[in-house]
C-alpha positions as a Python dict, from the first residue, in 0.01 Angstrom:
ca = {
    (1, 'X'): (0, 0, 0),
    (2, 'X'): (189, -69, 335),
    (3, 'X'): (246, -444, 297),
    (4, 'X'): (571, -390, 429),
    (5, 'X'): (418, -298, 821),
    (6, 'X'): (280, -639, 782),
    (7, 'X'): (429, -862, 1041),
    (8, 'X'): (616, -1161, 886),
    (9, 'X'): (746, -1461, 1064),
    (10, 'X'): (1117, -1420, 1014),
    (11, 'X'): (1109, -1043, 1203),
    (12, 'X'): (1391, -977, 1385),
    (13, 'X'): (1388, -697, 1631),
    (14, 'X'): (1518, -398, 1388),
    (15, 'X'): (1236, -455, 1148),
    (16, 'X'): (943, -444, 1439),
    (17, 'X'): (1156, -162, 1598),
    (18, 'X'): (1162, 38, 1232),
    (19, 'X'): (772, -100, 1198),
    (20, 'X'): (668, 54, 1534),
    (21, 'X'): (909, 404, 1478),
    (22, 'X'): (684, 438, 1158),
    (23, 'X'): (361, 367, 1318),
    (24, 'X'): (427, 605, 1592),
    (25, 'X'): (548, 900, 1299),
    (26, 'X'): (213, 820, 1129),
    (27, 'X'): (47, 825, 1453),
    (28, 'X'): (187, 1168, 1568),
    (29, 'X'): (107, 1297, 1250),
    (30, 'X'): (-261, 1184, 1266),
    (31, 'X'): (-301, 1336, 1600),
    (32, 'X'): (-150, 1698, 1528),
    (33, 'X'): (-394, 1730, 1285),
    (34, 'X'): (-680, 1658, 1432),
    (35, 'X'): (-619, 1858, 1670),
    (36, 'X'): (-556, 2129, 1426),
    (37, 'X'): (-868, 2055, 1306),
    (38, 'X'): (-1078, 2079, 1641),
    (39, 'X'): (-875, 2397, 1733),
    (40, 'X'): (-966, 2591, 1346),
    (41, 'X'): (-1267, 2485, 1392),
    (42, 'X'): (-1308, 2725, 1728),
    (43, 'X'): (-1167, 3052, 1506),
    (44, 'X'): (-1277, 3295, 1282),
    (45, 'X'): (-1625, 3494, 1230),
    (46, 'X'): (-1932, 3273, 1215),
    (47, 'X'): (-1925, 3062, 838),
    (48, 'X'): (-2227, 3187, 719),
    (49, 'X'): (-2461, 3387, 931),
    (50, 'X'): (-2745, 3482, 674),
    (51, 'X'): (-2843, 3136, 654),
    (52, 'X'): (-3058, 2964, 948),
    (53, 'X'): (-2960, 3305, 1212),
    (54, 'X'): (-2614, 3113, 1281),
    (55, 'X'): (-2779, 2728, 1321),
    (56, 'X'): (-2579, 2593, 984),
    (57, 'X'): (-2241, 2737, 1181),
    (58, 'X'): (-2274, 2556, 1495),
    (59, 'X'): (-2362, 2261, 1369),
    (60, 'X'): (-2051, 2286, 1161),
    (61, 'X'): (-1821, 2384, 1386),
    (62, 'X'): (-1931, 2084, 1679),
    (63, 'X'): (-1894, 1838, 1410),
    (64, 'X'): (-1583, 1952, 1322),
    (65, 'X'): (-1485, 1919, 1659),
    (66, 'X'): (-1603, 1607, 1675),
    (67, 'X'): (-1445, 1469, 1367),
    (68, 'X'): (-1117, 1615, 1546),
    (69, 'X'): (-1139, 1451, 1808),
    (70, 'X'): (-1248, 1115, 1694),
    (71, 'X'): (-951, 1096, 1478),
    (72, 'X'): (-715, 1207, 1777),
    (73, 'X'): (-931, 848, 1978),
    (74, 'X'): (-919, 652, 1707),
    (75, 'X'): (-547, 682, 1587),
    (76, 'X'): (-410, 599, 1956),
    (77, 'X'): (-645, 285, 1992),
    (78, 'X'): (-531, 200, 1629),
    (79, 'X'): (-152, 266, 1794),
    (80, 'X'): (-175, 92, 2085),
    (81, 'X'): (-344, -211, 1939),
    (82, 'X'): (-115, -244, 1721),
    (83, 'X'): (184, -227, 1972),
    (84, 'X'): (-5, -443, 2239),
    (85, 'X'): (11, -740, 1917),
    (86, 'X'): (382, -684, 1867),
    (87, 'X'): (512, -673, 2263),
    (88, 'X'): (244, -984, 2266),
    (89, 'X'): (435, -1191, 1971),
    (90, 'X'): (808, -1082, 2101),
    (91, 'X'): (676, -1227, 2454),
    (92, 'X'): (533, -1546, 2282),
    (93, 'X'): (825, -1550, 2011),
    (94, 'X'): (1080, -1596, 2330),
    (95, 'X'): (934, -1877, 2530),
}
């Protein structure tokens, strides 16, 4: 679907600048929402209090949390891999 963020060989520095502009829109993006989604997940009345006295809406709202949050890790190591490679192949390309 994104074959075009592929690196290629014959790069010059406007394409892995435009490459690495796009990757860090996709990567803000990624990050505001989940932390939008570990933020709702700390509002509102419980989800469903008849059922278990509460349990079933604690256990949803931590994992929610969690999923937030692991999204928010996940999306800067993907980021910051990904711009470690490129700074690595400009320093390589040069010598």
């Amino acid at each position: 679907m994104f074959k075009f963020l592929k690196h290629k060989k014959e790069d010059n520095w406007i394409d892995t600048t435009l490459v690495i502009a796009i990757r860090l829109t996709v990567t803000a993006f990624t990050i505001i929402s989940g932390y939008l989604l570990a933020f709702a997940a700390t509002m509102g009345p419980p989800i469903a209090p008849h059922i278990w006295n509460g349990g079933l809406d604690k256990t949803i709202r931590i994992s929610t949390i969690v999923i937030g949050f692991c999204l928010c890790a996940a999306v800067l190591v993907w980021f910051v891999w990904s711009l470690c490679r490129y700074v690595y192949r400009l320093v390589v390309r040069t010598k």
